[in-house]
C-alpha positions as CSV (number, residue, x, y, z in Angstrom):
1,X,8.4,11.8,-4.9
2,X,7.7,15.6,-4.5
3,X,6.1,17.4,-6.8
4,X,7.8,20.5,-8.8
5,X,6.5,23.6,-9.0
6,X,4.8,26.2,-6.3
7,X,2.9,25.3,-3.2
8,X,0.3,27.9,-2.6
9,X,-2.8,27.9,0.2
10,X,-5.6,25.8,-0.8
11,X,-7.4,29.4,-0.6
12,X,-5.7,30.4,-3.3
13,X,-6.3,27.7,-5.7
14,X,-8.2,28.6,-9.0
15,X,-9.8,27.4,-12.2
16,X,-7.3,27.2,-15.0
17,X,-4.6,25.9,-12.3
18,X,-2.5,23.1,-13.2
19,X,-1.9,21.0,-9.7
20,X,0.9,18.9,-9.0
21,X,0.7,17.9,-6.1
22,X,-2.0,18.6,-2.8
23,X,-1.3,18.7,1.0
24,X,-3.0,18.1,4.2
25,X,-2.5,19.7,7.9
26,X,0.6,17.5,8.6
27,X,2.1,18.6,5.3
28,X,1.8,14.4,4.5
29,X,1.1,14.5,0.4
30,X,-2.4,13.5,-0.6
31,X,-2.3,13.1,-4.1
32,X,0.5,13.3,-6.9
33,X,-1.0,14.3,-10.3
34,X,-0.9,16.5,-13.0
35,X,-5.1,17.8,-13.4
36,X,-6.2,21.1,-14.4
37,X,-8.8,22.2,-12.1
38,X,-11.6,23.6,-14.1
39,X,-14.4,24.4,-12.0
40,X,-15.2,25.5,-7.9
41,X,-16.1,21.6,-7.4
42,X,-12.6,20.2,-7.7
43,X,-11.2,22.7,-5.1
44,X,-14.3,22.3,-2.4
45,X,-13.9,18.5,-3.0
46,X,-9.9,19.1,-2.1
47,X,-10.9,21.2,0.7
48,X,-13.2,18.0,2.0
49,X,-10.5,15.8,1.9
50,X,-8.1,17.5,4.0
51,X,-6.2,19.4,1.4
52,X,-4.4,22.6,3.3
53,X,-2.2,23.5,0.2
54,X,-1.5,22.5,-3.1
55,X,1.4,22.7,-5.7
56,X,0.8,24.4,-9.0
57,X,3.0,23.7,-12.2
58,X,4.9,27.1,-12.7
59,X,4.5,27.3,-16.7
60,X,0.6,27.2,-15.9
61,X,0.8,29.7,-13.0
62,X,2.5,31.9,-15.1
63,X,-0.4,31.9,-17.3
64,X,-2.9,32.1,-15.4
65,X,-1.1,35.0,-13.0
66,X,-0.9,36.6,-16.3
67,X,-4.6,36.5,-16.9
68,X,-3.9,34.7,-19.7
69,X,-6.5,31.9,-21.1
70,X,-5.3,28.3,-20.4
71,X,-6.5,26.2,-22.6
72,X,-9.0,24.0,-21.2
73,X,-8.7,19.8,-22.4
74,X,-11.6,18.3,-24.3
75,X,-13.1,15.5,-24.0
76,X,-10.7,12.2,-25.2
77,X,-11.0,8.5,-25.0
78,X,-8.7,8.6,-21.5
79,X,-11.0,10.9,-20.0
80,X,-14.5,10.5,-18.3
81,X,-17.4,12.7,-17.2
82,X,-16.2,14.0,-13.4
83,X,-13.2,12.1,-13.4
84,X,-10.7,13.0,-10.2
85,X,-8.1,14.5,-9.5
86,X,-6.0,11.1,-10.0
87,X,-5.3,11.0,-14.2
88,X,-5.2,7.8,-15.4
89,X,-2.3,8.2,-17.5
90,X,-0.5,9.6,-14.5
91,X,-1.3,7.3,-12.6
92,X,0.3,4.6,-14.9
93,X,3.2,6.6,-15.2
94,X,3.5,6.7,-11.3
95,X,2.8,3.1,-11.0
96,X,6.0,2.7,-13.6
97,X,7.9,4.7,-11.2
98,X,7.0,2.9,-8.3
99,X,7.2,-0.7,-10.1
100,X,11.4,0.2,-10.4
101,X,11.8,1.2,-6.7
102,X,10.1,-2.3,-6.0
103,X,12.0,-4.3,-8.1
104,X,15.1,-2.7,-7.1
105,X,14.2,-3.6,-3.1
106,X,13.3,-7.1,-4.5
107,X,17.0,-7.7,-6.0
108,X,18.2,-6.2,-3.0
109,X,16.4,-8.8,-0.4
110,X,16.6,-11.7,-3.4
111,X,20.5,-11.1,-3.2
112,X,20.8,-11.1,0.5
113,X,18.8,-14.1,1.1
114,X,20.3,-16.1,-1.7
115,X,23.5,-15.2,0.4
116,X,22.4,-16.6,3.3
117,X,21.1,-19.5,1.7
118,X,24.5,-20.3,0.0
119,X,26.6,-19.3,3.4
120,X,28.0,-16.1,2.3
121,X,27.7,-13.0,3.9
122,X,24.7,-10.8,3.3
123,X,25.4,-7.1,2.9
124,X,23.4,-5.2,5.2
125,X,24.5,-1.8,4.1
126,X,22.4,-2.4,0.5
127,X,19.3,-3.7,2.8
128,X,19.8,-0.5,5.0
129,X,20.0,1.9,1.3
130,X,17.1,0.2,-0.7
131,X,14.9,0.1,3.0
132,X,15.4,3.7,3.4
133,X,15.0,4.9,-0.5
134,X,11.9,3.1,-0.5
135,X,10.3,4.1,2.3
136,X,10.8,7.6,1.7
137,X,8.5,6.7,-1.3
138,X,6.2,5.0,0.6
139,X,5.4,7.7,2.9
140,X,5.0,9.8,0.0
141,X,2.2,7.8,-1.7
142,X,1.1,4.7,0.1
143,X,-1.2,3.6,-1.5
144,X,0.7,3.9,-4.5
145,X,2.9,1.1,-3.1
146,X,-0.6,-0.5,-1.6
147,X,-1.7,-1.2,-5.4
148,X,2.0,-2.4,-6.5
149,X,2.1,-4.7,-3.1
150,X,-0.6,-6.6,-5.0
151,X,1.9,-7.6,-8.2
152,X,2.2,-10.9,-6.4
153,X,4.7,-13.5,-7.9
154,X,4.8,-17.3,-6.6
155,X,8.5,-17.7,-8.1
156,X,9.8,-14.8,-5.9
157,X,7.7,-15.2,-3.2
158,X,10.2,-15.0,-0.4
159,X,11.4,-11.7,-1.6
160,X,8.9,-10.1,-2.7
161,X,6.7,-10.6,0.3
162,X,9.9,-9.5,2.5
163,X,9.0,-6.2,0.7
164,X,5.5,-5.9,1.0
165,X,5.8,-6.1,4.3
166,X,8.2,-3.2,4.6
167,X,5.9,-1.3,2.6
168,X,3.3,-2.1,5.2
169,X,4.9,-1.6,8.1
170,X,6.5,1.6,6.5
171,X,3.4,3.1,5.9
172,X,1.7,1.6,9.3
173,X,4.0,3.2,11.3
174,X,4.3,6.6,9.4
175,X,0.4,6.8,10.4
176,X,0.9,6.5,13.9
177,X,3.2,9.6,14.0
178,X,6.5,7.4,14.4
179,X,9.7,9.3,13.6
180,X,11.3,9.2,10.3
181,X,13.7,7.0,11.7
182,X,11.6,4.7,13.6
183,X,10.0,4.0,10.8
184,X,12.7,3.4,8.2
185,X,14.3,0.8,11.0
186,X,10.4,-0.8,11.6
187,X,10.5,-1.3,7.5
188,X,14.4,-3.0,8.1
189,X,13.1,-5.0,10.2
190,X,10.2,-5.8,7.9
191,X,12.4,-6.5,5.3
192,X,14.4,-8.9,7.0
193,X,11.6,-10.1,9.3
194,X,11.9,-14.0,7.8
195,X,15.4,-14.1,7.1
196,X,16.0,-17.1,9.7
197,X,13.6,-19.0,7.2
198,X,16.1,-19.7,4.7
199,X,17.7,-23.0,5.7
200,X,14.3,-24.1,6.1
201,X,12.7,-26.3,3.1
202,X,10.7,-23.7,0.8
203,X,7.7,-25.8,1.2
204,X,7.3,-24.5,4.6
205,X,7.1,-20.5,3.3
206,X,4.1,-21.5,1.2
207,X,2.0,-23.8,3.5
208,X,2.4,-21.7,6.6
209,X,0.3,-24.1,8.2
210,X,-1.0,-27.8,8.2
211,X,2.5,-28.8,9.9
212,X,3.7,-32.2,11.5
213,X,5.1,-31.8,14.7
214,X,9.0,-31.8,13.7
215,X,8.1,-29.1,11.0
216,X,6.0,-27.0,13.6
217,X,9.2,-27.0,15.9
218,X,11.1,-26.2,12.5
219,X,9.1,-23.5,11.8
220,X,9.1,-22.0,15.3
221,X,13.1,-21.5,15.6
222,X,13.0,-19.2,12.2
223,X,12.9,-15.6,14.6
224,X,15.9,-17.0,16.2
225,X,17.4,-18.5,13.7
226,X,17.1,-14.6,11.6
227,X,18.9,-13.2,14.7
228,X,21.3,-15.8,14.7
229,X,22.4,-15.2,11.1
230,X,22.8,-11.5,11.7
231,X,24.9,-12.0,14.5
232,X,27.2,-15.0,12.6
233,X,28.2,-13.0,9.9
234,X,28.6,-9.6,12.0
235,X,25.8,-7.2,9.8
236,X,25.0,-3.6,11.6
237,X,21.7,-4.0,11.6
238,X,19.3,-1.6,13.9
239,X,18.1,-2.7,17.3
240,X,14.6,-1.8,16.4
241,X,14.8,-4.2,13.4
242,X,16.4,-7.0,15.6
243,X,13.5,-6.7,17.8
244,X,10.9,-6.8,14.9
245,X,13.0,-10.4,13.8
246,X,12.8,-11.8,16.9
247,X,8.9,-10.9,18.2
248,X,7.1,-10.7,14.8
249,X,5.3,-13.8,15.8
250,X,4.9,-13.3,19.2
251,X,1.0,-12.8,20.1
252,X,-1.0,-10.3,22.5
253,X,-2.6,-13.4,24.4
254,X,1.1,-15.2,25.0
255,X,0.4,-17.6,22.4
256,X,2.9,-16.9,19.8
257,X,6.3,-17.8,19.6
258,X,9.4,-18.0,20.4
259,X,9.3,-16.1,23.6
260,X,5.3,-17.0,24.4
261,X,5.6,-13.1,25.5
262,X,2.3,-11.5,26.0
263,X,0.4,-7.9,26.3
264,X,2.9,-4.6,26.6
265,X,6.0,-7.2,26.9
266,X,5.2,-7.3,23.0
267,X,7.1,-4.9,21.8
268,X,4.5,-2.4,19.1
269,X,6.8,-2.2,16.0
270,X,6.7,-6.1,16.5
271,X,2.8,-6.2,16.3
272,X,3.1,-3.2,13.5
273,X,5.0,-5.8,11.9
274,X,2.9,-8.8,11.8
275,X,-0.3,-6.9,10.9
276,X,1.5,-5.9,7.6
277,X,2.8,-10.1,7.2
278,X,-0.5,-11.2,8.0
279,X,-2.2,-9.0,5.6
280,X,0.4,-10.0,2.7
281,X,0.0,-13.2,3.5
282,X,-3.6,-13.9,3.5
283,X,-4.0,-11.8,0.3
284,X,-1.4,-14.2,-1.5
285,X,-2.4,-17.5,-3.8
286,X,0.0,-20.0,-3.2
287,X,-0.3,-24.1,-4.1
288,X,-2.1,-24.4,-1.2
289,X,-3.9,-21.1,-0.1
290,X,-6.6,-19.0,-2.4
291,X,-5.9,-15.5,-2.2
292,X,-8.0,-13.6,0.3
293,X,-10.1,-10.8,-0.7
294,X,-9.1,-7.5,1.3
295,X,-12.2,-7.1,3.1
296,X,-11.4,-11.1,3.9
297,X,-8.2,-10.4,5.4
298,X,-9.3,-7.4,7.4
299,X,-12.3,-9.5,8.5
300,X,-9.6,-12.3,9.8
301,X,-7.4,-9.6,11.4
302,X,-10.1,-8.3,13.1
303,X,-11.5,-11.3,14.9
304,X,-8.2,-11.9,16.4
305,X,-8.4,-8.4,18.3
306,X,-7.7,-8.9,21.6
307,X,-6.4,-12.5,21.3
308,X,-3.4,-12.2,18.5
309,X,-3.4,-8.1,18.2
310,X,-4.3,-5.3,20.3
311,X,-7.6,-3.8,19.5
312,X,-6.1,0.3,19.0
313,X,-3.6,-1.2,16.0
314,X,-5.9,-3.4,14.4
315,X,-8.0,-0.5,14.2
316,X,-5.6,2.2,13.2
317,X,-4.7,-0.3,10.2
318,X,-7.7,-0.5,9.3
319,X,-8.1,3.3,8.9
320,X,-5.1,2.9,7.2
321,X,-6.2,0.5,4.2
322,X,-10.0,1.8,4.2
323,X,-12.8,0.0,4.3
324,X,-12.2,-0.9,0.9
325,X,-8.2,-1.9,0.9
326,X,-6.7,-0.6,-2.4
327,X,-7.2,-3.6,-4.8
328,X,-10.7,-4.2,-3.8
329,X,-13.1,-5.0,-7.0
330,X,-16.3,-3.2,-6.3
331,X,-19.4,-2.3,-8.3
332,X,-21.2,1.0,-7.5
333,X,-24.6,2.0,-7.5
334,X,-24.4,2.7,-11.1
335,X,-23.5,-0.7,-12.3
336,X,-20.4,0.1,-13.3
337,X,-17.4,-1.9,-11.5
338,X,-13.3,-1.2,-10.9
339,X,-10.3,-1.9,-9.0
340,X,-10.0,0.6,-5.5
341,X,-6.7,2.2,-6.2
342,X,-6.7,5.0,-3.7
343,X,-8.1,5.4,-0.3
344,X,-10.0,8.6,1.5
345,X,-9.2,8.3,4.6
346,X,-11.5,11.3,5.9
347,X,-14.5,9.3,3.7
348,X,-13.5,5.8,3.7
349,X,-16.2,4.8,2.2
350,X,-15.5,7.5,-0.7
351,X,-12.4,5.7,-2.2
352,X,-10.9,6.5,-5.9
353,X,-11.7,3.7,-8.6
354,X,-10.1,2.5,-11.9
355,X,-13.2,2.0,-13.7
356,X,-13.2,-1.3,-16.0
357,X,-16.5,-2.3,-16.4
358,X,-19.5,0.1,-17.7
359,X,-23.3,-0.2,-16.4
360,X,-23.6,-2.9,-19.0
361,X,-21.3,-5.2,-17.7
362,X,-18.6,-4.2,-20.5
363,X,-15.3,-4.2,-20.0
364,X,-13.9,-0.8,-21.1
365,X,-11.7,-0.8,-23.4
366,X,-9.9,2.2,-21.9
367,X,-10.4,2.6,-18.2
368,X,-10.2,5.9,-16.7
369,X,-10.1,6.5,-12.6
370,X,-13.2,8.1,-10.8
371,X,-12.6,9.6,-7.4
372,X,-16.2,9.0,-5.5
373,X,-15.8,12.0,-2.7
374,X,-15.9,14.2,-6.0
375,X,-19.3,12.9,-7.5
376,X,-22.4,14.3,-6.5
377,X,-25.1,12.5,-9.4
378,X,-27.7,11.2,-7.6
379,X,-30.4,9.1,-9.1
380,X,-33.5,7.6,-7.7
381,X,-32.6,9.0,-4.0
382,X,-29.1,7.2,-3.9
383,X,-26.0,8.3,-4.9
384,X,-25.3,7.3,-8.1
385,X,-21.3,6.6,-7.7
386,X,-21.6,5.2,-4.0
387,X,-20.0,1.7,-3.9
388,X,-22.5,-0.9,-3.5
389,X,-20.8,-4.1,-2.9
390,X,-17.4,-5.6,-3.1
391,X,-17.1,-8.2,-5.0
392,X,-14.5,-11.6,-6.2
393,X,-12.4,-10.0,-9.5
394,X,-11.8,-13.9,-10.3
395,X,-15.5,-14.2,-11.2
396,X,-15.1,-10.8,-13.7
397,X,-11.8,-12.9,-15.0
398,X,-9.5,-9.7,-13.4
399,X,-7.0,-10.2,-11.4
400,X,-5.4,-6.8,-9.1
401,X,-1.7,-8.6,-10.3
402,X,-2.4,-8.0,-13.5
403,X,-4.1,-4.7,-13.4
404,X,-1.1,-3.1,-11.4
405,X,1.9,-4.9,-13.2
406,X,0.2,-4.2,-16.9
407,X,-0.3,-0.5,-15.5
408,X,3.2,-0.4,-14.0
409,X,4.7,-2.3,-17.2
C-alpha cells in the first residue's frame, strides 16, 4: 500500500521526522514504516540504500516545520539499541495486512480449482480481480509477500502454492522492468500455472517425482490439460498467461515438456515462471520432501544454469531474493540469531533481521528487527552485526511458518 502523508527529497529529511514511507530512483517503495528518525545515521544509512525521497507523516511535519520539540520515544521492551527503520510492531501489523490479501487470492484459486475438479465452470473474472489486487501489493513490498509466501500449509497446498508462485513471478518480473501489465498477466498465469493438474490424483502434486512410467506420462499432459480446461469452459484469460500454462515446464536445454522446446523458443515469462514454482517448491515439506533451506534452493536453481534456466534470470532472481532469501535463519557475528525478513538489494549481504535469539543462545521473549546496513559496532576487527552463517531453524525448534503466520495472526 502507499503511504500517507508528504514525500519530500531525501535532502530534506531531518531528526524529529516521522517517515512513512522511503523511495528509490525508480520511485519503487523501499520500506513501509512508521520510525522517527532521530539522529544523521538513519538518513545517511537511507541515502546508502537507495533512498531518493521519503514520506513524512503530516501531524509530525507540522511540528517539526513549526520548530516545535517532538517528543523523542524511550527505550521499551519492543525496542532495541540501533534498531532499523523496519518497527517491529509495524511490521506485524503489515504482515496482518498482507496475511488478508493472501488468503483472499487463496479462496479465490481454492474456489476455481474446486470448480474444475467438480466440472463446473471456473470464474476467471475473480482470478483476473484477486491476481491484479495482489500484485499491486506485491510490487509495493515484496518481500513483505516473500516472508508470508513461507506460511506453508500441506492441506491447501494446491492453492496456496498457485499463489506463491504469482507472488514470485509478480515480483520477478516487476524487477526486470516489465510493464504493469505484463506483469499482472505473468502472475495470472502463475496463478493458474497447474490448473491442468486437477483431474490428476493429489498424490502426484506432492511427490513431484519418483514416478512409474504411466504416472510420468500422467504428469506430463497437465500444461495441456490447464489449456484445455480454459478453452472447454470458454474463460478470457490473457495470452501471456496461456503461454506461461502451457511452457512452465519447458526447459532451456529442450528437455522439458510438453513441447521439448529449447533456448529463445522458450518463451521468458515461461522461465520467469518456473523459477518462482521451483523455488516454492523446494522450499515446501510435504510427506515425502523436507523443506529446503533458501540458500538450498538457490544453490539447486543455480546448478541447472544453462541446462534447465538461462544463466541472466537465474541471476537476476537471485538479486532478487538476496543472498540470504527472506526466511533465512542466520546467526551474526555477535551470537545473536533471527529470521531474514527484508532484503538490501544494494548490500545483499546487509539484510534486515527479526532477532529471536540473544548472544546467549536465549530465545527472546520479545523480538525486535535489526536492519544490518544501519549498524556500524565493530568488535575485535569484525563487524559486530555482519551475518556469520546461515543456519537449519529446525535445529533452534523455529519454524519461518510459524514466525510469519503468528506475526501475521
Amino acid at each position: 500500500m502507499v503511504p500517507l502523508g508528504k514525500r519530500i527529497p531525501i535532502e530534506e529529511l531531518r531528526g524529529g521526522m516521522f517517515v512513512a514511507g522511503v523511495y528509490d530512483q525508480t520511485d519503487a517503495i523501499i520500506y513501509s514504516a512508521s520510525t522517527l528518525i532521530s539522529d544523521e545515521r538513519q538518513i545517511d544509512s537511507l541515502k546508502r540504500s537507495g533512498a531518493v525521497s521519503v514520506v513524512i507523516i503530516p501531524d509530525e511535519a507540522s511540528l517539526e516545520e513549526s520548530g516545535q520539540a517532538v517528543p523523542h520515544p524511550g527505550p521499551s521492551e519492543e525496542s532495541a539499541p540501533g534498531e532499523s527503520i523496519i518497527a517491529y510492531a509495524q511490521y506485524r501489523q503489515e504482515l496482518r495486512e498482507g496475511g488478508e490479501k493472501i488468503r483472499h487470492a487463496q479462496t479465490t484459486v481454492r474456489d476455481a480449482m474446486e470448480a474444475i475438479k467438480m466440472g463446473r465452470i471456473f470464474l476467471s473474472r475473480n482470478i483476473l480481480t484477486a491476481t491484479e489486487e495482489l500484485v499491486e501489493e506485491v510490487i509495493a513490498d515484496p518481500d513483505l509477500y516473500f516472508g508470508l509466501s513461507q506460511v506453508k500449509s500441506l492441506s491447501e497446498h494446491a492453492w496456496s502454492h498457485s499463489v506463491n508462485v504469482a507472488v514470485l513471478s509478480a515480483a520477478f518480473a516487476h524487477s526486470l522492468s516489465y510493464s504493469p501489465e505484463k506483469t499482472r498477466d505473468i502472475a495470472i498465469g502463475g496463478m493458474l500455472h497447474d490448473i491442468g493438474m486437477m483431474n490428476l490424483p493429489q498424490d502426484l502434486w506432492l511427490r513431484r517425482g519418483n514416478f512409474t512410467q504411466a504416472e510420468v506420462a500422467a504428469y506430463q499432459t497437465h500444461p495441456s490439460a490447464g489449456i484445455g480446461i480454459i478453452d472447454g469452459s470458454r474463460q478470457k484469460i490473457p495470452a501471456l498467461a496461456r503461454t506461461i500454462i502451457l511452457q512452465h515446464h519447458e526447459r532451456w536445454n529442450g528437455g522439458g515438456f510438453p513441447g521439448r522446446l529449447s533456448g529463445i523458443d522458450v518463451n521468458e515469462t515461461a522461465t520467469i515462471c518456473t523459477l518462482a514454482d521451483t523455488y516454492d517448491l523446494l522450499t515446501t515439506k510435504t510427506p515425502y520432501h523436507r523443506a529446503n533451506l533458501p540458500q538450498e534452493a538457490m544453490a539447486t536453481i543455480f546448478r541447472q544454469v544453462d541446462e534447465g534456466f538461462p544463466r541472466m534470470l537465474v541471476e537476476q532472481f537471485t538479486r532478487l531474493l538476496g543472498i540470504y532469501p527472506v526466511g533465512s535463519f542466520v546467526r551474526l557475528m555477535s551470537g545473536e540469531m533471527g529470521m531474514v525478513i527484508r532484503i538490501n538489494r544494494s548490500h545483499l549481504l546487509s539484510p534486515a533481521v527479526l532477532m529471536l535469539f540473544d548472544r546467549q543462545g536465549v530465545r527472546l521473549a520479545k523480538p525486535h528487527v535489526r536492519d544490518l546496513s544501519t549498524e556500524e559496532s565493530v568488535q575485535a576487527g569484525q563487524p559486530l552485526y555482519k551475518i556469520d552463517k546461515s543456519l537449519d531453524p529446525s535445529v533452534f525448534q523455529i519454524n519461518p511458518s510459524s514466525i510469519f503466520g503468528i506475526a501475521a495472526g
